[in-house]
PASEBA-1860 file (N, C-alpha, C; in nm, 3 decimals):
! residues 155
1> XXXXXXXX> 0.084/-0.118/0.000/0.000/0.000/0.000/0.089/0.125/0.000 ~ 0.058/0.207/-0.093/0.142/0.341/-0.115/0.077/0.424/0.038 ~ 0.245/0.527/0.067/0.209/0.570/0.166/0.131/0.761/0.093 ~ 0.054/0.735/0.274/-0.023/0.872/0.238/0.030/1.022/0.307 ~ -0.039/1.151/0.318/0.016/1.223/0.363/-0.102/1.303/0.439 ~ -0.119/1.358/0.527/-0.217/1.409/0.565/-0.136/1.564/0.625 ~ -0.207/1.680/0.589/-0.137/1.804/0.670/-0.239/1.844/0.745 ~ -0.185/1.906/0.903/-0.258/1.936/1.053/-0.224/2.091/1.036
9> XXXXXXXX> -0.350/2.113/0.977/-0.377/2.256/0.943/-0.433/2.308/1.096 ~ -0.413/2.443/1.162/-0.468/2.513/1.254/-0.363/2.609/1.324 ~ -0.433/2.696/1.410/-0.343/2.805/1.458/-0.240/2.763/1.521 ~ -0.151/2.862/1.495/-0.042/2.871/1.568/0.004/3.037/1.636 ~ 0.004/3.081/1.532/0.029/3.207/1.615/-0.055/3.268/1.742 ~ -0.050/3.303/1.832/-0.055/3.348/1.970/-0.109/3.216/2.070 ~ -0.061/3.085/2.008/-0.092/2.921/2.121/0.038/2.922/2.180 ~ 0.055/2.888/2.308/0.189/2.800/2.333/0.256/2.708/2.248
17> XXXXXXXX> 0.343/2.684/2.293/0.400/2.549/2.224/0.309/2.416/2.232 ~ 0.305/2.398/2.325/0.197/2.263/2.378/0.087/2.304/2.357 ~ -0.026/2.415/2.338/-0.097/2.407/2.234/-0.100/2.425/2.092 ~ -0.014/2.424/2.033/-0.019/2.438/1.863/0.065/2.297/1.854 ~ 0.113/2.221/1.947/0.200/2.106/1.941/0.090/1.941/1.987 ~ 0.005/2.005/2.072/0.005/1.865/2.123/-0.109/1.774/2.052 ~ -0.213/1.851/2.021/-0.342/1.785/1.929/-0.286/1.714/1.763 ~ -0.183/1.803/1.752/-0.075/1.731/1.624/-0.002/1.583/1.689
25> XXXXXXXX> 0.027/1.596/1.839/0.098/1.477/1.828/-0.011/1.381/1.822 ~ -0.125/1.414/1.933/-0.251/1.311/1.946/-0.278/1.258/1.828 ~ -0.298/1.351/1.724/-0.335/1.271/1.559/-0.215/1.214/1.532 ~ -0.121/1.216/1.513/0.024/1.173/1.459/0.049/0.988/1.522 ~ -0.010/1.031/1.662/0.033/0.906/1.719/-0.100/0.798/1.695 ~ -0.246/0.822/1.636/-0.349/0.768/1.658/-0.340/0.746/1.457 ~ -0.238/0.775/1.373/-0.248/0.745/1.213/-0.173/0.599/1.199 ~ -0.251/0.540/1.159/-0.182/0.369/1.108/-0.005/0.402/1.029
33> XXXXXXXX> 0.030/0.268/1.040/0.172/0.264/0.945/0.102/0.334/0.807 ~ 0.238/0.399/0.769/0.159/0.435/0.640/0.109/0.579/0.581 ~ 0.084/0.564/0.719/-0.055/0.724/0.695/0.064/0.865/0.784 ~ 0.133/0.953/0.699/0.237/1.044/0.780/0.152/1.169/0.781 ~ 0.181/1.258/0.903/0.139/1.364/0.979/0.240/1.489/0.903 ~ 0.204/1.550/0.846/0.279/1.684/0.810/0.275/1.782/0.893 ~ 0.294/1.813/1.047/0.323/1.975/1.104/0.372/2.027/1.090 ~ 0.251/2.176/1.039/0.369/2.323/1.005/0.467/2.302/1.144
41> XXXXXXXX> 0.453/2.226/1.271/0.519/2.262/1.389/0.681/2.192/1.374 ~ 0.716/2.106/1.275/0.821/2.008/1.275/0.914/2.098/1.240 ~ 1.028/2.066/1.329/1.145/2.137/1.356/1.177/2.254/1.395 ~ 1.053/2.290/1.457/1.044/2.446/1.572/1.041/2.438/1.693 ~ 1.160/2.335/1.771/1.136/2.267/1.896/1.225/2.390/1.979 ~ 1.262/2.481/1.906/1.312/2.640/1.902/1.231/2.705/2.052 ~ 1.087/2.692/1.973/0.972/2.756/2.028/0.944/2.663/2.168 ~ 0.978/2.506/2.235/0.935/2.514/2.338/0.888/2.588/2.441
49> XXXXXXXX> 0.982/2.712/2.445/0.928/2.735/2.596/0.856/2.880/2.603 ~ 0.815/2.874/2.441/0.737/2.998/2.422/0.590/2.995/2.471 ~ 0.561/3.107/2.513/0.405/3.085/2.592/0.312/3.164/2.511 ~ 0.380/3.233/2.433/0.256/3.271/2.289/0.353/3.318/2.156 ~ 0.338/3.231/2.083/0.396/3.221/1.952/0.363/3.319/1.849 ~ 0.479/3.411/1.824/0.467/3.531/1.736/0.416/3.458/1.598 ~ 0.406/3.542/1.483/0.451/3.508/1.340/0.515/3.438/1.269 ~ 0.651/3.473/1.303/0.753/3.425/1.249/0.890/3.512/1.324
57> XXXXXXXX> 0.974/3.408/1.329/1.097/3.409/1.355/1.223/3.427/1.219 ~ 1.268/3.555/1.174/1.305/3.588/1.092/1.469/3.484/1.109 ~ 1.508/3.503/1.241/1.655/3.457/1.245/1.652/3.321/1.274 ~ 1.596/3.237/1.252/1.543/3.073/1.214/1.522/3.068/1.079 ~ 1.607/2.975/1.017/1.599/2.971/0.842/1.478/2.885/0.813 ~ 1.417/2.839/0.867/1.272/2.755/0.813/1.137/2.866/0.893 ~ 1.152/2.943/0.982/1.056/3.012/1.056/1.055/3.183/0.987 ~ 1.120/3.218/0.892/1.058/3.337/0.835/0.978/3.319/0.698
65> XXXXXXXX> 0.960/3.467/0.695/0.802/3.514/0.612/0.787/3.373/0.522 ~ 0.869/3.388/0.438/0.883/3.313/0.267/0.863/3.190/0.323 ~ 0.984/3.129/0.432/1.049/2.967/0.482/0.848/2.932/0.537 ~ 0.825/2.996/0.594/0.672/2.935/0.646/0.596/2.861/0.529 ~ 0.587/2.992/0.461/0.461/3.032/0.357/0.460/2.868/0.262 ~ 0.646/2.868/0.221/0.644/2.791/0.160/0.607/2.660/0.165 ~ 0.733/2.624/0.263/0.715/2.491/0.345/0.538/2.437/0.352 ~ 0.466/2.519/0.422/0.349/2.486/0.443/0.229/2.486/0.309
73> XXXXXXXX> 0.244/2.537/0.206/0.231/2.528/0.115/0.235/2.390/0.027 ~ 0.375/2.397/0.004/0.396/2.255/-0.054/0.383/2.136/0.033 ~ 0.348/2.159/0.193/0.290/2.019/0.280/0.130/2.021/0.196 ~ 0.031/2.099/0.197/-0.104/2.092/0.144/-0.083/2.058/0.017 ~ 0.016/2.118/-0.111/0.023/2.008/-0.217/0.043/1.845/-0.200 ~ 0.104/1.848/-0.108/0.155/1.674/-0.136/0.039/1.605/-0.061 ~ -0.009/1.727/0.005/-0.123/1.629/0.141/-0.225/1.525/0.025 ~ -0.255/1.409/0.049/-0.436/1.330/0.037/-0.502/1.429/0.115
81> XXXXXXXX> -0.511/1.456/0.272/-0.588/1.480/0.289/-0.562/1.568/0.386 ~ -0.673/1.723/0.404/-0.621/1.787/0.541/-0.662/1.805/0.657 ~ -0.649/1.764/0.763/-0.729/1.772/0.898/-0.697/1.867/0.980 ~ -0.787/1.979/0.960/-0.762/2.120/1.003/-0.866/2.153/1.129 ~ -0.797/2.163/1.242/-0.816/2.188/1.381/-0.845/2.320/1.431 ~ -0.951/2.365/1.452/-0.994/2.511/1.539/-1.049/2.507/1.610 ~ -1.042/2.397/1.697/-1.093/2.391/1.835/-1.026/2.471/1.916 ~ -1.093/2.517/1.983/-1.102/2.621/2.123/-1.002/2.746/2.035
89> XXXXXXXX> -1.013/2.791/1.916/-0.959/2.915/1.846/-1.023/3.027/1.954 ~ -0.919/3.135/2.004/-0.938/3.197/2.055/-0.937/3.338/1.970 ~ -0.875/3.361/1.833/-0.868/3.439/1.706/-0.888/3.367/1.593 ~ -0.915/3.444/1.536/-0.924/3.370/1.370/-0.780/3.390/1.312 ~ -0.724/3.226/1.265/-0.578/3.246/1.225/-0.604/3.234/1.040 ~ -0.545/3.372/1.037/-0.461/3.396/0.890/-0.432/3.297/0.804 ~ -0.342/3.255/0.860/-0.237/3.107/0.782/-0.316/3.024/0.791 ~ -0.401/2.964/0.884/-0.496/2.862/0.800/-0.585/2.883/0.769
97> XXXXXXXX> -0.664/2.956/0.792/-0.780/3.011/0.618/-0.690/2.991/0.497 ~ -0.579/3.028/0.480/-0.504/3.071/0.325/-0.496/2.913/0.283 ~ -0.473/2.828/0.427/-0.454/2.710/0.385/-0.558/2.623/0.337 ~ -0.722/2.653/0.411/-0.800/2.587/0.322/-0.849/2.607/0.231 ~ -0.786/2.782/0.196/-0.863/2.834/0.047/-0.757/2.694/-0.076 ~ -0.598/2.698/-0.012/-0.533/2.619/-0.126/-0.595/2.507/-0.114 ~ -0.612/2.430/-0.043/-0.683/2.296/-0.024/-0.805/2.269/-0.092 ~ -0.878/2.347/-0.143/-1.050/2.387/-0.194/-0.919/2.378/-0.365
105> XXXXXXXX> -0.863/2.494/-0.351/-0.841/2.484/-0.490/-0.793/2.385/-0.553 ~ -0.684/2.311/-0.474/-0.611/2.163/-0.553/-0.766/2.043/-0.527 ~ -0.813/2.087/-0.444/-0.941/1.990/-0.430/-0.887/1.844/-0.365 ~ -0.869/1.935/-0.231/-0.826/1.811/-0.105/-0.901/1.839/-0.044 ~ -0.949/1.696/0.003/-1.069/1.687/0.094/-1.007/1.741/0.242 ~ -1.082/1.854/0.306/-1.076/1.932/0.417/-1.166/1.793/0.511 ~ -1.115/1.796/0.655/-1.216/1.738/0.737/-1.156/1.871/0.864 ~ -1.270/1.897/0.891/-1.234/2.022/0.984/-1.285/1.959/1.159
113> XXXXXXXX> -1.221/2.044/1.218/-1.290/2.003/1.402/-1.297/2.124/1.454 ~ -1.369/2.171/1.507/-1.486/2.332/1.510/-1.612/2.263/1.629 ~ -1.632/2.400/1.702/-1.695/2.395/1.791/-1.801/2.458/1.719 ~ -1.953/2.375/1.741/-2.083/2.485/1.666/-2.117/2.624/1.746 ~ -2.076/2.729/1.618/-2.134/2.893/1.644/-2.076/2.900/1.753 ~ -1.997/2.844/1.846/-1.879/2.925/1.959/-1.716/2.977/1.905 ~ -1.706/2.945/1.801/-1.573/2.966/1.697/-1.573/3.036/1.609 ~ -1.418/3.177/1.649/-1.409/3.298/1.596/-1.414/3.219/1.435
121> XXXXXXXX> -1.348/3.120/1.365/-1.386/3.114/1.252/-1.526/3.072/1.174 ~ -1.646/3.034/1.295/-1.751/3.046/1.241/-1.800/3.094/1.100 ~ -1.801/3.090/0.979/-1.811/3.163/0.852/-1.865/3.110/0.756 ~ -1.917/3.085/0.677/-1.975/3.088/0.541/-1.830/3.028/0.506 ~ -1.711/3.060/0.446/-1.649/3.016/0.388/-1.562/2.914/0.451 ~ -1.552/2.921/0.593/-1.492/2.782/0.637/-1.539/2.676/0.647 ~ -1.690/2.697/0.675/-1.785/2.572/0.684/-1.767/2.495/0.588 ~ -1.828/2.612/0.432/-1.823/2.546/0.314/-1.699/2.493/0.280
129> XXXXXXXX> -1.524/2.532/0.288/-1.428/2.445/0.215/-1.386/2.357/0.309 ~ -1.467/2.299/0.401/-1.492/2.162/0.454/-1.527/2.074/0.351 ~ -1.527/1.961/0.377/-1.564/1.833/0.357/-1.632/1.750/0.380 ~ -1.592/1.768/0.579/-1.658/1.730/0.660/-1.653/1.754/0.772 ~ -1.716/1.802/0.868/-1.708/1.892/0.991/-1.735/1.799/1.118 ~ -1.653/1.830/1.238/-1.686/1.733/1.380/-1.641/1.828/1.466 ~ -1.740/1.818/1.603/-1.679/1.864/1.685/-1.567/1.776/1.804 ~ -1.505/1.604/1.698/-1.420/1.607/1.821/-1.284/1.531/1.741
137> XXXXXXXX> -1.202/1.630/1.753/-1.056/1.540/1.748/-1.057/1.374/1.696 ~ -1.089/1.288/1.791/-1.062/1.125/1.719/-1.176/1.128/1.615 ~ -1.314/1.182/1.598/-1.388/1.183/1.527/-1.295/1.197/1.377 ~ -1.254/1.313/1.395/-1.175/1.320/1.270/-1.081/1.238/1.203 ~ -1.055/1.187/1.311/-0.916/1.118/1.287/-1.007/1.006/1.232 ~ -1.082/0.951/1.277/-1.172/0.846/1.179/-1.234/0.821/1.046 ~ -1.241/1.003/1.030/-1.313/1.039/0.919/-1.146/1.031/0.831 ~ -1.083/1.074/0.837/-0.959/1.093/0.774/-0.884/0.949/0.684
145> XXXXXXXX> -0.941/0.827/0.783/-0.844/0.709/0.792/-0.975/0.689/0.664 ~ -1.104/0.682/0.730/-1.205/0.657/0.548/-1.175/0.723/0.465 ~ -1.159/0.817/0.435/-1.128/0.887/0.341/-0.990/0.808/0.272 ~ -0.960/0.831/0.345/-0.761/0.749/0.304/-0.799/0.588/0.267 ~ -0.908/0.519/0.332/-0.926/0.400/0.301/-0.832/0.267/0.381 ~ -0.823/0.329/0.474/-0.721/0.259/0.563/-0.802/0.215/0.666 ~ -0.722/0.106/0.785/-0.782/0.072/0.892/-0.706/0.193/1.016 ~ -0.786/0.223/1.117/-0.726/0.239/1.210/-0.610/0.161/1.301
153> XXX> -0.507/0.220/1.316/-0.431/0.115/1.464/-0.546/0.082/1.591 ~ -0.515/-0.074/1.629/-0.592/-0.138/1.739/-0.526/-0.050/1.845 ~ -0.633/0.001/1.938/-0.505/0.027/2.078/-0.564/-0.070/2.181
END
């Protein structure tokens, strides 16, 4: 079985580390052999002990303007599929709207996790470049593995 790619679209700027980090590992560690986790967060272990995460870090060669934009970019090209997280969004983040507008356009199936009408991204246009909407984390992760056509890992 060819392997797949999935990218963990959601905020980062103004979360801790351990929140823009840890719901990525939860999915990462709950994807069968096979099935790989793309985080914009991989290789910004920089940022541990940050307690609210700017923009970008210009003097980190993968953490400025362009190094982001890109990187994260070409993770949603290569993605099958994207599982984009705005649970408990306390702002509406920038960088991933841009990311599910690209995702709508290459026509990757979005599965989103959103709290109903309590979430700053509440919108007409996020709803719609869904796929498929849940309000819970493993939910998704279930919806993701059908989509992909895979079994889940037994735990």
């Amino acid at each position: 079985m060819p392997d797949h790619y999935v990218y963990l679209a959601g905020p980062i700027r103004g979360c801790s580390y351990r929140g823009a980090t840890d719901w990525r590992e939860h999915v990462k560690s709950k994807l069968p052999a096979g099935v790989h986790a793309l985080s914009p967060m991989r290789g910004k272990d920089f940022l541990r002990r940050a307690k609210k995460i700017r923009d970008a870090y210009p003097e980190h060669s993968m953490s400025g303007d362009s190094a982001i934009v890109g990187r994260d970019r070409n993770d949603v090209i290569r993605s099958d599929v994207v599982l984009c997280s705005l649970q408990g969004a306390e702002e509406v983040s920038l960088g991933t709207s841009v990311e599910l507008g690209w995702a709508d356009l290459l026509r990757k199936p979005v599965v989103l996790v959103m709290e109903d009408k309590r979430n700053p991204h509440d919108h007409p246009f996020v709803r719609s470049l869904a796929s498929f909407v849940t309000d819970e984390l493993d939910e998704a992760i279930e919806m993701v593995c059908s989509i992909l056509d895979v079994e889940m890992e037994d735990e």
